[in-house]
BAZA-670448 format. One record per residue (C-alpha): residue number from 1; residue in one letter; x negated, z negated, y negated. Coordinates in pm, whole numbers. Layout:
REM residues N
  resi  resn       x       z       y
   NUM     a       X       Z       Y
...
//
This chain:
REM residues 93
  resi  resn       x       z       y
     1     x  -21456    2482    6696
     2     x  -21404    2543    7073
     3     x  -21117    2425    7173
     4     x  -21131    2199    7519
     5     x  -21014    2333    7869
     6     x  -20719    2084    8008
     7     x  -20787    1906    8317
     8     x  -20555    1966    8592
     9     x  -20358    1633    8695
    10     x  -20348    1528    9050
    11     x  -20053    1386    9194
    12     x  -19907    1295    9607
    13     x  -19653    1402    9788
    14     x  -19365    1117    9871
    15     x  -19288    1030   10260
    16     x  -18967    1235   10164
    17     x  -19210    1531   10067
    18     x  -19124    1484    9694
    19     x  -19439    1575    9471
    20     x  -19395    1346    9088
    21     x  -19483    1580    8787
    22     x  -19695    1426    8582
    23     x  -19558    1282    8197
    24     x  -19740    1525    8002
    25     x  -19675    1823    8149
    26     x  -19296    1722    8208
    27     x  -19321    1652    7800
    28     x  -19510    1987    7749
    29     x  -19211    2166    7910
    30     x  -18934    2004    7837
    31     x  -18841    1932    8201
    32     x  -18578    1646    8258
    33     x  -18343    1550    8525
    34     x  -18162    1833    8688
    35     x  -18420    2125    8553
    36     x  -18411    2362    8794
    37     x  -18724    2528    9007
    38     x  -18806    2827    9178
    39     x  -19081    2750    9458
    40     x  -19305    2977    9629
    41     x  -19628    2931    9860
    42     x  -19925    3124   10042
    43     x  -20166    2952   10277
    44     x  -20242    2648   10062
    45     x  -20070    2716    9704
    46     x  -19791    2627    9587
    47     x  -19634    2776    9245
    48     x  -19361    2605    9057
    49     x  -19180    2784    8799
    50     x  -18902    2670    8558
    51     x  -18623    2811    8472
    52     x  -18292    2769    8284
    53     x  -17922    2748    8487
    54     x  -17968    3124    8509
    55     x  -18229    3298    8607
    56     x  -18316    3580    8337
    57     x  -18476    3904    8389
    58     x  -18843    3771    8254
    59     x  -18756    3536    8568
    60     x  -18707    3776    8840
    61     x  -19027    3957    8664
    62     x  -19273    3669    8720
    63     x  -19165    3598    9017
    64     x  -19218    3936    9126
    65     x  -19579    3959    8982
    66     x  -19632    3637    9147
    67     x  -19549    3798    9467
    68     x  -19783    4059    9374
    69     x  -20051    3870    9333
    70     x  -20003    3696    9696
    71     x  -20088    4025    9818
    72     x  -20359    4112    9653
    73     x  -20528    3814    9744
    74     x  -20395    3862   10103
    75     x  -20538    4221   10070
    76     x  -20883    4107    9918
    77     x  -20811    4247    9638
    78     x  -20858    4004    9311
    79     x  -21174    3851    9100
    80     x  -21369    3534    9105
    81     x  -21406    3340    8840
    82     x  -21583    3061    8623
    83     x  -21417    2715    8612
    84     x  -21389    2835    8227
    85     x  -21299    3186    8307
    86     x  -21007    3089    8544
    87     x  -20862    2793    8301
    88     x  -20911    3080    7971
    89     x  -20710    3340    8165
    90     x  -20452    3065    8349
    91     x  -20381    2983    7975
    92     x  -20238    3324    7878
    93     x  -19993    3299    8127
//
């Protein structure tokens, strides 16, 4: 059985430029009051990632692949994809 393809969930931005996270993905990852965020952007993403109180090596590794991957895209260098394609490969992450 193939197994469905989550929708993303849309959400606004707050007059005091807060964005709400939406209950099942604050569920899926156990984030509560206090959990802590690093934030990056490029032209019109933005990338959330969670981490603990302190930031662990895996950390400072995604972030740096992340910043990677801003320049490849930057540089023209990356793939298009399906609807289905990108959600498959956004899952292994």
């Amino acid at each position: 059985m193939k197994k469905e393809l989550e929708t993303p969930e849309l959400t606004r931005v707050s007059s005091k430029g807060q964005i709400v996270i939406p209950t099942s993905i604050r569920k899926k990852l156990s984030v509560k009051k206090g959990s802590v965020f690093a934030v990056t952007a490029k032209k019109d993403i933005i990338v959330l990632k969670k981490l603990d109180m302190k930031m662990k090596s895996e950390d400072l590794k995604i972030l740096k692949l992340i910043e990677e991957a801003w320049e490849d895209i930057e540089k023209g260098r990356y793939k298009v994809y399906s609807r289905e394609a990108f959600f498959k490969e956004l899952k292994k992450w």
